[in-house]
N, C-alpha and C positions, 0 to 999 in steps of 0.2 A: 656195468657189465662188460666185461673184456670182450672181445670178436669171436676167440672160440667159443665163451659162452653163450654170445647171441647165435653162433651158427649150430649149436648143440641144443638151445631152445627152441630153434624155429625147425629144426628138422625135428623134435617132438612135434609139436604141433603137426606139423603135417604128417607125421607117423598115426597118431590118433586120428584126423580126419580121413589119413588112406582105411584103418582099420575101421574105420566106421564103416565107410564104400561098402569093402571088403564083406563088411558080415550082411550090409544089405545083399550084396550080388551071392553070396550062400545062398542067401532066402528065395532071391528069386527065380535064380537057377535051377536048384536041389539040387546042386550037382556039388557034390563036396570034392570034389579031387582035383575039379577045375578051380574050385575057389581058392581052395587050398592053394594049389601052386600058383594061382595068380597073386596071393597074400605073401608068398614066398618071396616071389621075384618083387615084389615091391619096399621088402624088409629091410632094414641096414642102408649104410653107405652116405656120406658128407649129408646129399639130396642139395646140393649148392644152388640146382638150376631153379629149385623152387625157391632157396631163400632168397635168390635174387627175384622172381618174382615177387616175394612178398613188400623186399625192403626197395625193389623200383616204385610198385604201387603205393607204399608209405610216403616215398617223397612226393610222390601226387598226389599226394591226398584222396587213398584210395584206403579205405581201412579193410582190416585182416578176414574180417565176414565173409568182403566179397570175393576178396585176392587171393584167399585159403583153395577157394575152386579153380583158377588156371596153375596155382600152384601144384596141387594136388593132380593138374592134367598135365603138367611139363613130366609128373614126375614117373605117370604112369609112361609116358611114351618112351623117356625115357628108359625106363626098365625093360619094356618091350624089346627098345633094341639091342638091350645087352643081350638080350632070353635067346634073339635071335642070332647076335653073334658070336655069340657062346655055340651055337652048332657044331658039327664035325665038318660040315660044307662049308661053314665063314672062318671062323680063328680057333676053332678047336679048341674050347680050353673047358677046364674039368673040375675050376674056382673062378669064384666071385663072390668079393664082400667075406673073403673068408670060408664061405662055405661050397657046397655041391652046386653047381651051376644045375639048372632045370630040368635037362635032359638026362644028366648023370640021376639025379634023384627020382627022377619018374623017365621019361623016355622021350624019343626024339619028337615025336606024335604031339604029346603033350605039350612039348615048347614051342613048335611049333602054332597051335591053338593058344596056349596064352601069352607067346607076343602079339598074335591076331586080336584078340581082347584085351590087352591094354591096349592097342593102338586105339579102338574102337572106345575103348573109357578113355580117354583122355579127350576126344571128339566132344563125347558126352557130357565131362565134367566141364570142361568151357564154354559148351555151349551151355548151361545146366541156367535155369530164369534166378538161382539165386548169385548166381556171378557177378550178374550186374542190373540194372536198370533198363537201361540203354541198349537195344538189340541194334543198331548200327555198331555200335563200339564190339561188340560180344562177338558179330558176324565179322567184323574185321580180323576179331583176333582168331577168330577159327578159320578164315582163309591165309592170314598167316603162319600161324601149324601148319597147315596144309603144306605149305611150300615150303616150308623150313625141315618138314619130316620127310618130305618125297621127292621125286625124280630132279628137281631144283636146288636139294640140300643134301640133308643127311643123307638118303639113301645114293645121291648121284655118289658122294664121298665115298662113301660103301665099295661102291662100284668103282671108281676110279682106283682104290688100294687092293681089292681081288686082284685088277689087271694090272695092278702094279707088281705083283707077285710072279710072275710069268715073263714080264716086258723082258725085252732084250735090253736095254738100258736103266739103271737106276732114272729116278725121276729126279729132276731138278729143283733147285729151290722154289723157283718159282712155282715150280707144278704139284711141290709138297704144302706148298700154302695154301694154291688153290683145292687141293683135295681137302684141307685138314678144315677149311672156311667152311665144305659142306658137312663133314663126317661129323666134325667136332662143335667147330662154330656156331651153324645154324640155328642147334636149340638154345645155344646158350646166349645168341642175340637175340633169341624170341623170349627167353625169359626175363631179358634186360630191358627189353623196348614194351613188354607187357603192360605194365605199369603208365605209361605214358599214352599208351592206344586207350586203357581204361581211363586215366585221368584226361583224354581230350588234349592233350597238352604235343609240344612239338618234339618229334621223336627223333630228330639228330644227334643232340647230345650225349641217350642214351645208347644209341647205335655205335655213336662212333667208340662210345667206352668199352661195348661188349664186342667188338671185332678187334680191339687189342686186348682186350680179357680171354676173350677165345684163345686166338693165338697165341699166347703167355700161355694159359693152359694146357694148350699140346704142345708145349716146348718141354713144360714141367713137366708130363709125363713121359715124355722122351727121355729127358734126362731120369727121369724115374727105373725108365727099365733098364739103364743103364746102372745108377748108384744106389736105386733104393733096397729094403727090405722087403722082400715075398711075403713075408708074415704078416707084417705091416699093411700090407698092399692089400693085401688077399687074392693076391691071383699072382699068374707065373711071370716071371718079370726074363729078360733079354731074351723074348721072342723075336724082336727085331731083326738084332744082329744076326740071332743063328737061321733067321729066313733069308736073312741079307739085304733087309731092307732098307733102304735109303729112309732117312728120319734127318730131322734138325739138327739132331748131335753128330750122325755120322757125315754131314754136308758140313757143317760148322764147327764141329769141335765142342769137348765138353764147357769148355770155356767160353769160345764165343756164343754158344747157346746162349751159356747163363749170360752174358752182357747183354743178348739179344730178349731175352726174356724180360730182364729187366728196363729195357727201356720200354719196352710194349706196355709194363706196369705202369710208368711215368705218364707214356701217353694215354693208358687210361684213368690214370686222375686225374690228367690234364682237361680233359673232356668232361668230366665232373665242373668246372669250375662254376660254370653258371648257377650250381644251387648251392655253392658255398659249404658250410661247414655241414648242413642238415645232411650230406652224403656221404661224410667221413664214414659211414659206416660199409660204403659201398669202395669205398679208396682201399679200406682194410680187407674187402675181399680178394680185390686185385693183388694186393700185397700175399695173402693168403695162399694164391694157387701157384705161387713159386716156390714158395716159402715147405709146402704140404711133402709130405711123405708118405701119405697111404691114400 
């Protein structure tokens, strides 16, 4: 099976276990409108940060039963935060994944409340007793969310690029890495090092590959909202520029991005090496988020 096809199999998979979620919290809700658009915001798109959950916990020997649940929780928080930066108050935008962002489709109220409930199901689904075994291992990784999704990660990111908006100075390289390690990074080292807290095993390796996967990732999309396709993308692309924000391409050039992305790649296979061939599959994702156009 090629790489697109395992990354288009495993976001099935986790497509049917969200809809599963899904029609439980209908039931026990009654509230069909919140289910509804929390089904909404979780529908469509790569879902990469779970497949990297699944296939970290594969190489530790963690099978899909249990890993199906932090995957399925990376993905919800995930979407929360888009629900929520989709705002008129965050990035104002009026697509995602191709379609009406949450608030365009229902109202500001609404998205509001189901980024608050995926945040809260994501909590849920990791801590959830069929996760794992092991309530040490389960509570490690829901204090890692913890910090990866809030005032230490993604949200500080958040914040850092609002008041980048405003600064009297563009930000510097330096201080575009550090923003983009919490905005961008965060979840996607917590779905890399997933697998490893589950399987007990030593989480260097995986760390050090998803903080140059991270970065390679928001390089890609930098250079994305520069070359890619809208259609493609599903959402509006050179926002950047015409806010005027300092991003990787506009500090580095279309060019030395790509050089720089691509070594970020290198370096994260390189960090693979310790399990050998059994993570080629994880080498191919690195390769993947340079590589991608939507």
């Amino acid at each position: 099976m090629s790489f697109p096809e395992q990354l288009t199999d495993r976001a099935a998979h986790i497509g049917r276990f969200l809809d599963g979620v899904m029609a439980q919290k209908a039931m026990t809700t009654g509230n069909a409108r919140l289910a509804d658009a929390m089904r909404y915001a979780v529908t469509g798109g790569k879902r990469l940060r779970g497949f990297l959950v699944l296939e970290s916990a594969a190489l530790h020997g963690v099978g899909p039963d249990h890993a199906i649940w932090p995957a399925g929780a990376i993905e919800a928080m995930h979407a929360y935060s888009l629900v929520h930066d989709d705002l008129p108050c965050m990035d104002d935008d009026d697509m995602r994944r191709g379609q009406p962002t949450v608030h365009v489709k229902w109202d500001q109220a609404t998205a509001v409340l189901v980024g608050d409930a995926l945040q809260s199901l994501a909590f849920e689904l990791v801590a959830h007793s069929a996760g794992h075994h092991d309530p040490d291992r389960k509570l490690k990784l829901v204090w890692h969310l913890a910090q990866a999704a809030g005032a230490e990660g993604m949200v500080l990111g958040q914040t850092l690029d609002i008041a980048a908006e405003t600064a009297q100075a563009p930000l510097t390289l330096e201080q575009i890495t550090a923003l983009q390690a919490g905005k961008t990074g965060a979840l996607i080292e917590w779905s890399c090092v997933a697998g490893a807290v589950l399987g007990g095993a030593d989480e260097g390796p995986m760390r050090r590959y998803a903080r140059a996967l991270g970065l390679a990732f928001q390089i890609a999309d930098d250079m994305m909202d520069v070359e890619g396709d809208a259609d493609l993308a599903g959402k509006r692309l050179n926002k950047d520029a015409a806010a005027g924000k300092a991003t990787f391409v506009s500090l580095l050039g279309l060019d030395g991005a790509k050089v720089r992305a691509a070594a970020l790649v290198a370096e994260a296979e390189a960090a693979l090496d310790p399990y050998g061939a059994r993570a080629d599959c994880l080498r191919e994702a690195a390769r993947f988020v340079i590589a991608r156009r939507m």
